[in-house]
C-alpha positions, 0 to 999 in steps of 0.5 A: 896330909892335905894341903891346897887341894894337893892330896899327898899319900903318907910315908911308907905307903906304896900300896898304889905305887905298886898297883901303878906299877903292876897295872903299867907293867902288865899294860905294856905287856899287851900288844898295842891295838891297831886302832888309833885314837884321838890323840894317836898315842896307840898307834904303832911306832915301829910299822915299815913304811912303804918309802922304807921297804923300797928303800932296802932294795939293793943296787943288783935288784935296780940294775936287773930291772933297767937291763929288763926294760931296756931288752922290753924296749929293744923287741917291742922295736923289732915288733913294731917296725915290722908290722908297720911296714905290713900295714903300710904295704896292705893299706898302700900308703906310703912308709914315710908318711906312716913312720912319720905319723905312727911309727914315729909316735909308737917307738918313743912312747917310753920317752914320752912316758919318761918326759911326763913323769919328769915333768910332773915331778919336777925333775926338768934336767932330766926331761931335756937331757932324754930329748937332747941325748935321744935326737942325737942318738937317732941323728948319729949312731942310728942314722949312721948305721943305716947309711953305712948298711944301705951303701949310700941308698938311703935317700933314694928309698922314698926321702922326706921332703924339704917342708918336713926337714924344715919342720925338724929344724925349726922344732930344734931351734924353738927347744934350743932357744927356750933352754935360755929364756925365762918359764913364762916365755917357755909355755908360750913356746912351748904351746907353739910346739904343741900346734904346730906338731898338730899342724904339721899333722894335719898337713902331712895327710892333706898337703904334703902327701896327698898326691901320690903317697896315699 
C-alpha cells in the first residue's frame, strides 16, 4: 500500500529483505579499501597508530637505550678531551681559553639538546632540573675528584682569572633570580644571557687572553 509518498511492502514479502541482506553479508565480507571517501566511513578502524606501537615498548627496551646513551655520552667525552688538548698544544693556544670556548661547548651539546627539546615541548621542569642538577655535578663530584687526584695542583695548571669567575657567578645569580620572577621578566633575562655569553666570547679572544695565551 501507499500512503503519503511512504511506499510500504506487502506481508510475507522478504524478497528485498533477503537481497538486502545477502548484498550486506557479502558486502562485509569484502576486505574494506584503503581509500578513503568523503565522508571517511571506508577508512580502517582497527590500523596501529604509530603513538600505539611506541607504546608497546617495554620498560627493558627504554632502560637499554639510557644505558646506551649514557656509555655514547662517556667515550665521546674520553674522544674529545683529548683531542682538544692536541689541538690546543698544535695550534699553541692556551688549554683554558680552548676549554672555555670549545671544549666547553662540545661536551654539553647533549644537554643542550636536551634543554631545546624541553623547551619547545613545554616541559620547563625539566629544562632547569638538567641546569641545576649538571652545574652541581660538575662544581661537586667532578671538581672534587680532579682536586683529590691532582693533590692540590690544580690551580697552579693555568687557572681562570677573576672576570671569568665573575662571568660564572654572575650567570648563577640571573638563572637563580629568574626562577622567582614572572615570564615577561624571564625573556628579557633571558636575552641578557644570550649577549653577555657572546660578549664574554668576544672578550675572551681579544681582552682576556690576549696577552700571552694565544
Amino acid at each position: 500500500a501507499i500512503s503519503r509518498g511512504t511506499l510500504v511492502a506487502p506481508e510475507g514479502s522478504d524478497s528485498d529483505s533477503s537481497s538486502d541482506g545477502d548484498d550486506t553479508s557479502s558486502s562485509s565480507s569484502q576486505p574494506v579499501p584503503e581509500t578513503n571517501d568523503t565522508d571517511g566511513e571506508r577508512q580502517p578502524l582497527l590500523r596501529p597508530s604509530d603513538r600505539f606501537l611506541r607504546r608497546r615498548r617495554g620498560l627493558t627496551y627504554h632502560i637499554a637505550y639510557l644505558f646506551a646513551g649514557f656509555l655514547a655520552i662517556c667515550l665521546s667525552g674520553y674522544i674529545l678531551s683529548h683531542a682538544a688538548a692536541n689541538i690546543a698544544d698544535a695550534l699553541g693556544a692556551s688549554e683554558v681559553l680552548f676549554g672555555i670556548v670549545v671544549l666547553a661547548i662540545g661536551t654539553t651539546l647533549p644537554e643542550k639538546f636536551i634543554a631545546l627539546l624541553s623547551g619547545q615541548r613545554g616541559h620547563g621542569g625539566i629544562l632547569v632540573a638538567n641546569t641545576v642538577g649538571s652545574n652541581v655535578f660538575l662544581l661537586t663530584l667532578c671538581l672534587g675528584i680532579v682536586m683529590v687526584g691532582t693533590e692540590g695542583a690544580l690551580g697552579s695548571a693555568g687557572s681562570v682569572s677573576g672576570a671569568e669567575l665573575a662571568v660564572l657567578w654572575g650567570s648563577t645569580a640571573l638563572f637563580t633570580g629568574s626562577m622567582w620572577l614572572n615570564r615577561t621578566i624571564q625573556r628579557v633575562v633571558g636575552g641578557i644571557m644570550l649577549i653577555g655569553y657572546v660578549g664574554f666570547i668576544v672578550a675572551e679572544f681579544t681582552v682576556l687572553r690576549r696577552s700571552g695565551d694565544l
